[in-house]
mmCIF file of the C-alpha atoms, coordinates in Angstrom:
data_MODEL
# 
_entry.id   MODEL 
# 
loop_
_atom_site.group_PDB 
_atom_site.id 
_atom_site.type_symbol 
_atom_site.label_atom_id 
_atom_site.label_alt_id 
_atom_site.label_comp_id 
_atom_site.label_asym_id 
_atom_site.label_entity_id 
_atom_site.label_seq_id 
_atom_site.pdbx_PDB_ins_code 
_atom_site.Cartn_x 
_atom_site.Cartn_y 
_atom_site.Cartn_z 
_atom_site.occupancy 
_atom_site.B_iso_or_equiv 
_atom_site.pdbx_formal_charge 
_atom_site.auth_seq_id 
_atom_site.auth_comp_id 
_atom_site.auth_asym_id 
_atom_site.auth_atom_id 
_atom_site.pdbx_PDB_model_num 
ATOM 1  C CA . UNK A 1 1  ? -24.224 2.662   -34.223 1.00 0.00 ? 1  UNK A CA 1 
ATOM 2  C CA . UNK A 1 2  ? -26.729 5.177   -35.481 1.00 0.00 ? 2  UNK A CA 1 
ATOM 3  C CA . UNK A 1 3  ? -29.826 2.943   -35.660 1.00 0.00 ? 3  UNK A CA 1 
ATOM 4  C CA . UNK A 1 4  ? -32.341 2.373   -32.603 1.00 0.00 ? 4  UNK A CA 1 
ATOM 5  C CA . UNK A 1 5  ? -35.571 1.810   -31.636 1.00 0.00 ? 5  UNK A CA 1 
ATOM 6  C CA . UNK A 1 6  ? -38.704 -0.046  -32.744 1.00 0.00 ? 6  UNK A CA 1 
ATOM 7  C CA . UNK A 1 7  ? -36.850 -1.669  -35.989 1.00 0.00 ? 7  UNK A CA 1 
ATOM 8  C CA . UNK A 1 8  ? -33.814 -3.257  -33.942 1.00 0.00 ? 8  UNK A CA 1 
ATOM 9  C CA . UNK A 1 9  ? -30.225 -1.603  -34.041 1.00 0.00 ? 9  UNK A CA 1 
ATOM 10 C CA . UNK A 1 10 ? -29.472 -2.868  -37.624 1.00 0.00 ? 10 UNK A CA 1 
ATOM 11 C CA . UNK A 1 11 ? -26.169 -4.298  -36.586 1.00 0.00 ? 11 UNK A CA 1 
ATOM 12 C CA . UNK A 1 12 ? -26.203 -8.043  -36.962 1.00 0.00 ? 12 UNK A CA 1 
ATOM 13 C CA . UNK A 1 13 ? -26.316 -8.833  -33.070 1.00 0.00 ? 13 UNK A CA 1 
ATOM 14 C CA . UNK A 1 14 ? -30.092 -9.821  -32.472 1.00 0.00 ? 14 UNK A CA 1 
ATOM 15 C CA . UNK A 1 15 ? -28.945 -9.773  -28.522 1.00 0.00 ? 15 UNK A CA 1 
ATOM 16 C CA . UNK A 1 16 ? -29.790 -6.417  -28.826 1.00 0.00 ? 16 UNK A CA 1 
ATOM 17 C CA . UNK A 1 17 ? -32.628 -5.684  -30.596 1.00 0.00 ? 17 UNK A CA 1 
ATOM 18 C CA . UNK A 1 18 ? -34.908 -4.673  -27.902 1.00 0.00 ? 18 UNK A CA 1 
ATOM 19 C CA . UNK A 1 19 ? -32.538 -1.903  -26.821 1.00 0.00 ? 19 UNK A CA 1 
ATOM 20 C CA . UNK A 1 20 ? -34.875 0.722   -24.784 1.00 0.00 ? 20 UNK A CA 1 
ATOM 21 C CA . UNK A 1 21 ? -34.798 4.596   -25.753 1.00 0.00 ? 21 UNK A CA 1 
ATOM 22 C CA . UNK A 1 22 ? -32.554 4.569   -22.292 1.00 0.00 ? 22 UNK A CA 1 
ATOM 23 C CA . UNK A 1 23 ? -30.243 2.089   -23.602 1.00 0.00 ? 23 UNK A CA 1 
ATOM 24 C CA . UNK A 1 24 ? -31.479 -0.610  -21.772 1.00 0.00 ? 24 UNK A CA 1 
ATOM 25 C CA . UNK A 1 25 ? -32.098 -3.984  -23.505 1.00 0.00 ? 25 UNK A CA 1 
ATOM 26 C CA . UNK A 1 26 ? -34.916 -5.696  -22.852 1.00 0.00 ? 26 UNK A CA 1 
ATOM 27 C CA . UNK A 1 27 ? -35.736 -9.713  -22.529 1.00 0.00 ? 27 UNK A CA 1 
ATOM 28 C CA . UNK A 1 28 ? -38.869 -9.792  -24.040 1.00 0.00 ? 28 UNK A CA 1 
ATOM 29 C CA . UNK A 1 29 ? -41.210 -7.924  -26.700 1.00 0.00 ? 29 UNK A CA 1 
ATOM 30 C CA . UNK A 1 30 ? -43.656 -6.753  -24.606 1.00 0.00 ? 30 UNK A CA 1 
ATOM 31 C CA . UNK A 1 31 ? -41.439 -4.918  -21.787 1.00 0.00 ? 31 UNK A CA 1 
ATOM 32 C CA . UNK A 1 32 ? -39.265 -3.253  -25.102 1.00 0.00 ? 32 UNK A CA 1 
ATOM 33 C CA . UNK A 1 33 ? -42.632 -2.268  -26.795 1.00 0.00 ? 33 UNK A CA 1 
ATOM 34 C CA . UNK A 1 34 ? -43.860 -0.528  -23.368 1.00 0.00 ? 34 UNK A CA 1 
ATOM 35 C CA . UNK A 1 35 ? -40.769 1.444   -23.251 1.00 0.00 ? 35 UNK A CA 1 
ATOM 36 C CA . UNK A 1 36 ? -41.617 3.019   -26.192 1.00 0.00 ? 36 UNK A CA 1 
ATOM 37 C CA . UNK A 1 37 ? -45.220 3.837   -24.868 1.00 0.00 ? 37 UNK A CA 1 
ATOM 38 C CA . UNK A 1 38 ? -46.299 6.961   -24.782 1.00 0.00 ? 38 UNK A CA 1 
ATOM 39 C CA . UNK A 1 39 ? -47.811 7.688   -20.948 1.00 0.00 ? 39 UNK A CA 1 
ATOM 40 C CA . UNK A 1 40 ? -51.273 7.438   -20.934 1.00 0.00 ? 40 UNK A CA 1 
ATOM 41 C CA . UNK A 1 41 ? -51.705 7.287   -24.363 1.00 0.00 ? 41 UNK A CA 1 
ATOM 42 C CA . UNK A 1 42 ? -52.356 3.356   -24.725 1.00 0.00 ? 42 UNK A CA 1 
ATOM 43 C CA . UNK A 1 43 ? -52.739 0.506   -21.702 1.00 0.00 ? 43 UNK A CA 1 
ATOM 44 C CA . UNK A 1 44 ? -49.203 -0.901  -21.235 1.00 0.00 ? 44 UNK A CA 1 
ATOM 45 C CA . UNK A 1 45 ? -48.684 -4.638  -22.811 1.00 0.00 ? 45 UNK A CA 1 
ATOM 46 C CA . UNK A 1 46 ? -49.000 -7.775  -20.509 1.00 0.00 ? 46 UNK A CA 1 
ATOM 47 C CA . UNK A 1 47 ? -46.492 -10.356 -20.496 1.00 0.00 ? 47 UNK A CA 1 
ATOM 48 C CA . UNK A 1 48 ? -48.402 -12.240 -23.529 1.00 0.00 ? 48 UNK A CA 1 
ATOM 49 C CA . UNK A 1 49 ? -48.616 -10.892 -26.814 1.00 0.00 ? 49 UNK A CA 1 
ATOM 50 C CA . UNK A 1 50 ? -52.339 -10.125 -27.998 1.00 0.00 ? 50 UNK A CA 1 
ATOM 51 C CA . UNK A 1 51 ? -54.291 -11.665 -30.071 1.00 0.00 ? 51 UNK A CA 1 
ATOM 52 C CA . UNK A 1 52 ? -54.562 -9.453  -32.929 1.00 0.00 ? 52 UNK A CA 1 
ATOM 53 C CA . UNK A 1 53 ? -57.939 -11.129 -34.353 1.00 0.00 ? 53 UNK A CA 1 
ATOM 54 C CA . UNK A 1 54 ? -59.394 -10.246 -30.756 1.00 0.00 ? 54 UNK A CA 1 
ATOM 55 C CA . UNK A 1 55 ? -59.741 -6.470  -31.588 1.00 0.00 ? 55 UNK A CA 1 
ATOM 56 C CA . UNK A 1 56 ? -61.425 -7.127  -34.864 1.00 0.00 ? 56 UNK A CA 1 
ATOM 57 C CA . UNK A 1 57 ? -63.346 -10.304 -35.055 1.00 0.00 ? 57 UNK A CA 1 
ATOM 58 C CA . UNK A 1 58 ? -65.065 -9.515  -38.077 1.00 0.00 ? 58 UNK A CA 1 
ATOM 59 C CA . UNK A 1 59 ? -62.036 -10.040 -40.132 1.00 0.00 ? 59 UNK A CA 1 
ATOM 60 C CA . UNK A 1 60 ? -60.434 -12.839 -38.299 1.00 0.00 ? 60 UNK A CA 1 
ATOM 61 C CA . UNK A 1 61 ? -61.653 -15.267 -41.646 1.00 0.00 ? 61 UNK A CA 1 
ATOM 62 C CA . UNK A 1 62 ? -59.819 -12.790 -43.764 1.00 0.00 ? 62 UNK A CA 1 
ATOM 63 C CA . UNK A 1 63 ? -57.051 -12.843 -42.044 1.00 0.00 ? 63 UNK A CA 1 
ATOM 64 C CA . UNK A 1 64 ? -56.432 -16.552 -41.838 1.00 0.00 ? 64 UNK A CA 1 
ATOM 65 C CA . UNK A 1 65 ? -57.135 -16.780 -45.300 1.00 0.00 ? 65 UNK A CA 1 
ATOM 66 C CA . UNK A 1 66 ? -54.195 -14.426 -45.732 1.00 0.00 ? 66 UNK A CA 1 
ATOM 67 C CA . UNK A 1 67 ? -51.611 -15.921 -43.149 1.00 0.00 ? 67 UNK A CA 1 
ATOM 68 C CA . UNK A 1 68 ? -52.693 -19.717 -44.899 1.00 0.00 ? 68 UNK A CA 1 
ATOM 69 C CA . UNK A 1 69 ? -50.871 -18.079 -48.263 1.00 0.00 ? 69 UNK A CA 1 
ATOM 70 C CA . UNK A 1 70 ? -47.576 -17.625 -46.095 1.00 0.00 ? 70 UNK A CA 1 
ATOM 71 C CA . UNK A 1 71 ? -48.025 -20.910 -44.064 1.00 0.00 ? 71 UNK A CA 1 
ATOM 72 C CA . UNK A 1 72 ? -48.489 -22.643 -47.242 1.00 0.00 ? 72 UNK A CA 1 
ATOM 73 C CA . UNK A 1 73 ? -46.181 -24.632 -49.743 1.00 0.00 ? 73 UNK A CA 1 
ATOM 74 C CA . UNK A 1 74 ? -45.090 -21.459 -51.719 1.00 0.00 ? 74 UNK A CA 1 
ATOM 75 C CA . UNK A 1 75 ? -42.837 -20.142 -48.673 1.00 0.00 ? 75 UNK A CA 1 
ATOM 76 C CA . UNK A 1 76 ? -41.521 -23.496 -47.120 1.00 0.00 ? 76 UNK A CA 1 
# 
């Protein structure tokens, strides 16, 4: 009962893992992350989740590269 916030409640129940700093719980990842969103400090999320490559495209090849290692046979 003591943990909250962007690293889930810690308590086994993954209903409630996007509980808001008001205690709400929210459906989705986007709506929970905005909650946490400091006013005006960053544009709030859309409904999808972002492309992370699309802010740096000069390391998208690294990246895949990296993500292949954990796609691959060695974690299946």
């Amino acid at each position: 009962g003591q943990v909250r916030g962007l690293c889930g409640t810690f308590n086994g129940d993954q209903r409630d893992e996007f509980t808001t700093p008001d205690g709400d719980v929210e459906p989705g990842a986007a709506a929970f992350a905005n909650a946490f969103r400091a006013a005006g400090a960053c544009p709030a999320l859309g409904p999808g989740i972002p492309d992370p490559c699309d802010g740096f495209p000069g390391n998208r090849e690294r990246a895949e590269a990296a993500c292949a290692a954990l796609l691959g046979p060695a974690f299946q």
